[in-house]
DRENPAKOL-420194 format. One record per atom (N, C-alpha, C): residue number from 1; x, y negated, z; atom name; residue in three letters. Coordinates in pm, whole numbers, plus 32768, in hexadecimal, padded with zeros to 4 digits. Each point is the difference from the previous one (the first is absolute). Layout:
// residues N
<NUM, <X, Y, Z>, 'CA', 'ALA'>
...
// end
This chain:
// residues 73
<1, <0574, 8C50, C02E>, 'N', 'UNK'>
<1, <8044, 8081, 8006>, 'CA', 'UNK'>
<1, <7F98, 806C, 801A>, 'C', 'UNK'>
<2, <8014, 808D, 7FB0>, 'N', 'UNK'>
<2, <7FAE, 8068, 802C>, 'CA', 'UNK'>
<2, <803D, 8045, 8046>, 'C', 'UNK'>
<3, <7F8C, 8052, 8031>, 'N', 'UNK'>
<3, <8069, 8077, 806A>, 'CA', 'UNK'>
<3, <7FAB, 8087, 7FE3>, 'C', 'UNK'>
<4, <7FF3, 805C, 8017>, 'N', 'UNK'>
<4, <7FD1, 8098, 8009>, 'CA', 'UNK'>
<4, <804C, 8028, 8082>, 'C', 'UNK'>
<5, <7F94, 8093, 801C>, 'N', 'UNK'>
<5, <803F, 805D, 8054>, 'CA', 'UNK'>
<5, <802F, 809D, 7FC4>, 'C', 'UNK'>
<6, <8063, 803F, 8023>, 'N', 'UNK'>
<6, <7FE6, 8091, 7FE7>, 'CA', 'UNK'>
<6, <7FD4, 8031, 8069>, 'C', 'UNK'>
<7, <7F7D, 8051, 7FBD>, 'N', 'UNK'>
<7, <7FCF, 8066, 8041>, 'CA', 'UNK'>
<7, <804E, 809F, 8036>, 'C', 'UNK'>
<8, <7FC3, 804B, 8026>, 'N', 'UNK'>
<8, <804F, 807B, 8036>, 'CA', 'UNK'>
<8, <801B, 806F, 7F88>, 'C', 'UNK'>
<9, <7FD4, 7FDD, 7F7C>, 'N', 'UNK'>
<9, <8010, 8048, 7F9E>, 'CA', 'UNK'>
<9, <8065, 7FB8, 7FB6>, 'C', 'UNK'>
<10, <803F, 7FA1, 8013>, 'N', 'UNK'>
<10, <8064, 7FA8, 7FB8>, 'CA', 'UNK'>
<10, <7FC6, 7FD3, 7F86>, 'C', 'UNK'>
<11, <7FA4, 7FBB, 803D>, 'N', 'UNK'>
<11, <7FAF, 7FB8, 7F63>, 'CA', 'UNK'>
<11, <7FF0, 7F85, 802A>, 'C', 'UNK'>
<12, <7FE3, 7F88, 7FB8>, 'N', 'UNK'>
<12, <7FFE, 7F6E, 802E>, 'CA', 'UNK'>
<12, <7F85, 7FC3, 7F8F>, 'C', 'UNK'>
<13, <7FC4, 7F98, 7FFF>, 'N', 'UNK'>
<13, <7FA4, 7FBC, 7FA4>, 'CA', 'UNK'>
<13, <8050, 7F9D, 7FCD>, 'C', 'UNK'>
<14, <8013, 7FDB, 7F60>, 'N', 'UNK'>
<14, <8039, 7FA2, 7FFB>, 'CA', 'UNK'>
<14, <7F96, 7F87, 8007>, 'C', 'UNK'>
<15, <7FFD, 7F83, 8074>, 'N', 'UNK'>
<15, <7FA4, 7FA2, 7FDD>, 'CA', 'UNK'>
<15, <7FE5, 7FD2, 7F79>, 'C', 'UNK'>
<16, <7F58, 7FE1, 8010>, 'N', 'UNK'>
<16, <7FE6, 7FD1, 7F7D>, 'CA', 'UNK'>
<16, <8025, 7F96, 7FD8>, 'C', 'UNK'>
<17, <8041, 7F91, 8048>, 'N', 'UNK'>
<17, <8035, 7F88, 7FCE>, 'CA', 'UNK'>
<17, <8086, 8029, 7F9B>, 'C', 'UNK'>
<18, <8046, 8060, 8038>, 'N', 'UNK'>
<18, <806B, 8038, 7FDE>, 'CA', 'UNK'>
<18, <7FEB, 8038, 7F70>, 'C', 'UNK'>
<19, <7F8B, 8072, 7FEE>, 'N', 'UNK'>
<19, <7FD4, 8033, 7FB5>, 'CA', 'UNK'>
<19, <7FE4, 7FB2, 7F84>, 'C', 'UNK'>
<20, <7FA7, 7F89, 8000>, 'N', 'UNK'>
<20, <8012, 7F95, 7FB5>, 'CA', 'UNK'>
<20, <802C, 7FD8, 7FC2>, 'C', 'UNK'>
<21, <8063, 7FAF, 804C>, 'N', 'UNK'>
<21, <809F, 7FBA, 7FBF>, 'CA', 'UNK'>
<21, <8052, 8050, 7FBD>, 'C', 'UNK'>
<22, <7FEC, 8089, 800C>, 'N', 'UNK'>
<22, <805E, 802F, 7FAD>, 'CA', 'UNK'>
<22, <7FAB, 8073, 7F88>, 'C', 'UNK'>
<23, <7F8E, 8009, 7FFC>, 'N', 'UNK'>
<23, <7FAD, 802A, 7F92>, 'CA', 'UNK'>
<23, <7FC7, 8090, 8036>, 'C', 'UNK'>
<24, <8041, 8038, 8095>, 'N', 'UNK'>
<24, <7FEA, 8079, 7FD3>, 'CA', 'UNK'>
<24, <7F6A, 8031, 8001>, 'C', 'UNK'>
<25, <7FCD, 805B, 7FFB>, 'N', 'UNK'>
<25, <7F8C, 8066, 8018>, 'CA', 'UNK'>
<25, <7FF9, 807D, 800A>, 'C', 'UNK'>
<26, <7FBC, 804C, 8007>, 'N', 'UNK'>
<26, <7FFD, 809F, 7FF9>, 'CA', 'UNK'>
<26, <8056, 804C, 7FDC>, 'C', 'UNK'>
<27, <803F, 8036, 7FF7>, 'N', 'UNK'>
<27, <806B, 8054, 7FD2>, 'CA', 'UNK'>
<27, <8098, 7FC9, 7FF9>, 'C', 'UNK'>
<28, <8026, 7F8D, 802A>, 'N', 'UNK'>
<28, <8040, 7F95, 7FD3>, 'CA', 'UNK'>
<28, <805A, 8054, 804F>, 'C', 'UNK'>
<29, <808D, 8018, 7FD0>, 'N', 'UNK'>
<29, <807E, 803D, 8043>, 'CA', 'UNK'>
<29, <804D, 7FAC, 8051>, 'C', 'UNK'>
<30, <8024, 7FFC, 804F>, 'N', 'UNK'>
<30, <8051, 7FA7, 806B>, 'CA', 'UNK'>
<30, <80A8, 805A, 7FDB>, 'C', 'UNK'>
<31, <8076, 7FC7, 7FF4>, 'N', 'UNK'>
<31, <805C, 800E, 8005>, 'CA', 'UNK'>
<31, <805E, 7FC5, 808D>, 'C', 'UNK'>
<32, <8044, 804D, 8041>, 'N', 'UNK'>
<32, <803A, 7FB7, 8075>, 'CA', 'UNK'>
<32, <805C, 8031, 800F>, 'C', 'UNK'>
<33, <8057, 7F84, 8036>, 'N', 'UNK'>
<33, <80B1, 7FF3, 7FFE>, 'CA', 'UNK'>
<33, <8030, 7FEF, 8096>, 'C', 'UNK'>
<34, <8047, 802B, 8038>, 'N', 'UNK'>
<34, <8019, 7FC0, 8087>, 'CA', 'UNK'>
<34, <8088, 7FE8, 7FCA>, 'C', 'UNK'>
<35, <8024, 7F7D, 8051>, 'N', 'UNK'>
<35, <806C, 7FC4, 7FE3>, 'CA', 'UNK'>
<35, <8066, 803C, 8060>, 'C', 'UNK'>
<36, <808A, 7FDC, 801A>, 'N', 'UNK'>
<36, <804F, 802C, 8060>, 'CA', 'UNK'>
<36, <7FFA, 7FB6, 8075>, 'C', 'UNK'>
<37, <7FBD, 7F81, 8010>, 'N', 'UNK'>
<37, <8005, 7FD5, 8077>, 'CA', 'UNK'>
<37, <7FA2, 8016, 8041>, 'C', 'UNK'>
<38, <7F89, 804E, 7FD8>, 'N', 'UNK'>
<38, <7F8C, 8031, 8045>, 'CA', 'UNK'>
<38, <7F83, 7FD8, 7FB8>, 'C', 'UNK'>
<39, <8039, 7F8D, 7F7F>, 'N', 'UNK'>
<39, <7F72, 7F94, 7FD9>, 'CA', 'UNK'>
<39, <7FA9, 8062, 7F92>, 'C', 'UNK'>
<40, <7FA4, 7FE0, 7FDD>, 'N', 'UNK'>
<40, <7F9C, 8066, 7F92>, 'CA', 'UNK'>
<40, <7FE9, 7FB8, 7FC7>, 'C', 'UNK'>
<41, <8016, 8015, 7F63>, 'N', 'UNK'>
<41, <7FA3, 7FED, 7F84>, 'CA', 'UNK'>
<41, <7F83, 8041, 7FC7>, 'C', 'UNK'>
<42, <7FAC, 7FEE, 7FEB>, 'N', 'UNK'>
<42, <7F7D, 8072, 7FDE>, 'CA', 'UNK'>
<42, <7FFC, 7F8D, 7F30>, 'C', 'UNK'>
<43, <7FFA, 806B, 7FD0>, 'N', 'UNK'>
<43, <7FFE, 7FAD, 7F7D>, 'CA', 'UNK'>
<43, <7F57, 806C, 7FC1>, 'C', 'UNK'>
<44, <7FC6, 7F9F, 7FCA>, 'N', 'UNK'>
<44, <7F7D, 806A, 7FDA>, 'CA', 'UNK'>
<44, <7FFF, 7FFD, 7F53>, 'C', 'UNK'>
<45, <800A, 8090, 7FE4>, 'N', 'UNK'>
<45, <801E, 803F, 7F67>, 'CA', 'UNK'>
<45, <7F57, 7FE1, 7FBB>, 'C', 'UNK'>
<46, <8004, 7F72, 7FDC>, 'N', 'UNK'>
<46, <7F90, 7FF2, 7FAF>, 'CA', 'UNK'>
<46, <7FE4, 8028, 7F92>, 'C', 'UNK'>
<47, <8059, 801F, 7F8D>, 'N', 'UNK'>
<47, <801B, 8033, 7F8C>, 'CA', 'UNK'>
<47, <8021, 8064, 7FCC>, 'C', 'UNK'>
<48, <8010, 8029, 7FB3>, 'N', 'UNK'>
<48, <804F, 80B6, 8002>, 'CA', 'UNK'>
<48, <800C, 7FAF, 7F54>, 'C', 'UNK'>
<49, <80B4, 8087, 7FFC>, 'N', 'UNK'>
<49, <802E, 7FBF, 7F95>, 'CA', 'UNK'>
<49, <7FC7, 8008, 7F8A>, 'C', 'UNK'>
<50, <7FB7, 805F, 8036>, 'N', 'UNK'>
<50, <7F9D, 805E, 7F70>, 'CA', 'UNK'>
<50, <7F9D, 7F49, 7FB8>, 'C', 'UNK'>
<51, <8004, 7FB4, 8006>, 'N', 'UNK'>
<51, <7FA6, 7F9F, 802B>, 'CA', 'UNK'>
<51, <8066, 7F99, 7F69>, 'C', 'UNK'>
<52, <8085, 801E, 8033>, 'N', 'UNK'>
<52, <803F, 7F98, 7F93>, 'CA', 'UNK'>
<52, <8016, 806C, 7F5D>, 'C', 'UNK'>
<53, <7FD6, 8045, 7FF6>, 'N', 'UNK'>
<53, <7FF2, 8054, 7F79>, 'CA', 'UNK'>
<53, <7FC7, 7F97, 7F60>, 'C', 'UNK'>
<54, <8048, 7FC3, 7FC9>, 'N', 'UNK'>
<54, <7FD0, 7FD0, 7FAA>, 'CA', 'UNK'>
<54, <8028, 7F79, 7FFC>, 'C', 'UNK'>
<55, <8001, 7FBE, 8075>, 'N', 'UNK'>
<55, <804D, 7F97, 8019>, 'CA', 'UNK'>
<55, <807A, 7FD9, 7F8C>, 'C', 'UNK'>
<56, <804E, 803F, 8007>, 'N', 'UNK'>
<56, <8088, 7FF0, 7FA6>, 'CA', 'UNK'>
<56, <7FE1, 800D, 7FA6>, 'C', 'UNK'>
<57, <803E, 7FCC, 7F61>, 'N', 'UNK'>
<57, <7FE9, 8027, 7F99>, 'CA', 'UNK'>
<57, <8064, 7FF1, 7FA4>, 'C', 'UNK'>
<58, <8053, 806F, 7FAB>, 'N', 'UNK'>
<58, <8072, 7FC2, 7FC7>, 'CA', 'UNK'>
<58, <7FE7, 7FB9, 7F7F>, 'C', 'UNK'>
<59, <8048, 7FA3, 7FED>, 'N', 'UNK'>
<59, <7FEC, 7F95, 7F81>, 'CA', 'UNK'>
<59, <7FFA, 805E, 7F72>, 'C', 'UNK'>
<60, <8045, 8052, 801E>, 'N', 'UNK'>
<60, <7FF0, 805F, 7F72>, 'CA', 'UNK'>
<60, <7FC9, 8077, 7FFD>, 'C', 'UNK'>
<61, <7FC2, 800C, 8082>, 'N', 'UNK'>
<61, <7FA5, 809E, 8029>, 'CA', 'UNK'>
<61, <8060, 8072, 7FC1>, 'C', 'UNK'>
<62, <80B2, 7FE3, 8010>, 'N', 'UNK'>
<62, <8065, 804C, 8008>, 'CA', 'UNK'>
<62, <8004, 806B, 804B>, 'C', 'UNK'>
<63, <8020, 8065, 7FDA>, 'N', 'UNK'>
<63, <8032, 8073, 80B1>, 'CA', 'UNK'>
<63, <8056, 7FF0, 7FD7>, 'C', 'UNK'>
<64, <804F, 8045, 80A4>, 'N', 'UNK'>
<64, <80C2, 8012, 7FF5>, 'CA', 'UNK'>
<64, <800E, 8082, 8032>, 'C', 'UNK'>
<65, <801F, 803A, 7FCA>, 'N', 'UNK'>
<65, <8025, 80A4, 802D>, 'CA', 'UNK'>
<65, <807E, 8005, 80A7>, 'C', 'UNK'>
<66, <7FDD, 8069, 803A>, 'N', 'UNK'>
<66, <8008, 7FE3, 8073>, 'CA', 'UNK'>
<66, <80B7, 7FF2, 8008>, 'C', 'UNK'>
<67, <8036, 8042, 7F8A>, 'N', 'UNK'>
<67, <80A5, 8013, 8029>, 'CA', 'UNK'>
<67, <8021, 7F6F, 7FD3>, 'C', 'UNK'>
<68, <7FA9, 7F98, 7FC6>, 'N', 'UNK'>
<68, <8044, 7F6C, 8019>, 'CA', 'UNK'>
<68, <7FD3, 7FC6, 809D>, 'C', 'UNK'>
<69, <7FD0, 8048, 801A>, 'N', 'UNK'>
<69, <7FCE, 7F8F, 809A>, 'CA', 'UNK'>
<69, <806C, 8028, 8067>, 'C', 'UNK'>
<70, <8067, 8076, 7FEA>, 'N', 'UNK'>
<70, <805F, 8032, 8031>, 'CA', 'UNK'>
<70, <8060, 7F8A, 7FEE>, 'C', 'UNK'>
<71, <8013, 7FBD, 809B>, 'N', 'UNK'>
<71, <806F, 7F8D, 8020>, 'CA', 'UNK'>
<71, <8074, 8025, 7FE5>, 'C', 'UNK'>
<72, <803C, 80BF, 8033>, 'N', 'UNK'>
<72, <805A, 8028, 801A>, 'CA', 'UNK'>
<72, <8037, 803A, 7F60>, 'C', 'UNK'>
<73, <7FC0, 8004, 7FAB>, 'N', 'UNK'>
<73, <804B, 803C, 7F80>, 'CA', 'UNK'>
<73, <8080, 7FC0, 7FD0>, 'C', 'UNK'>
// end
């Protein structure tokens, strides 16, 4: 188990074991959730969506104009 302290500026180190296991480094965004019973999630934003651009590809390199993507028509 790791632990940290906060300092008097409300900042904490995330240990490097921690740091590790989950990829982050330099700039790496931490996202955090507090739960309702008091518990914390810290989830770290390794990716940015900008990242999956190209990924997809349609079988017929089709567009669909936007008033078919309309569920509600």
């Amino acid at each position: 188990m790791a632990e940290s302290a906060i300092n008097a500026k409300g900042q904490t180190t995330v240990p490097r074991q921690v740091r590790e296991s989950i990829g982050a480094g330099p700039g790496t965004r931490l996202v955090w959730h507090v739960m309702p019973g008091g518990g914390l999630i810290v989830r770290a934003k390794t990716h940015s969506v900008l990242e999956l651009e190209g990924t997809l590809k349609s079988p017929k390199k089709k567009t669909v104009p936007i008033e078919e993507m309309n569920p509600w028509r």
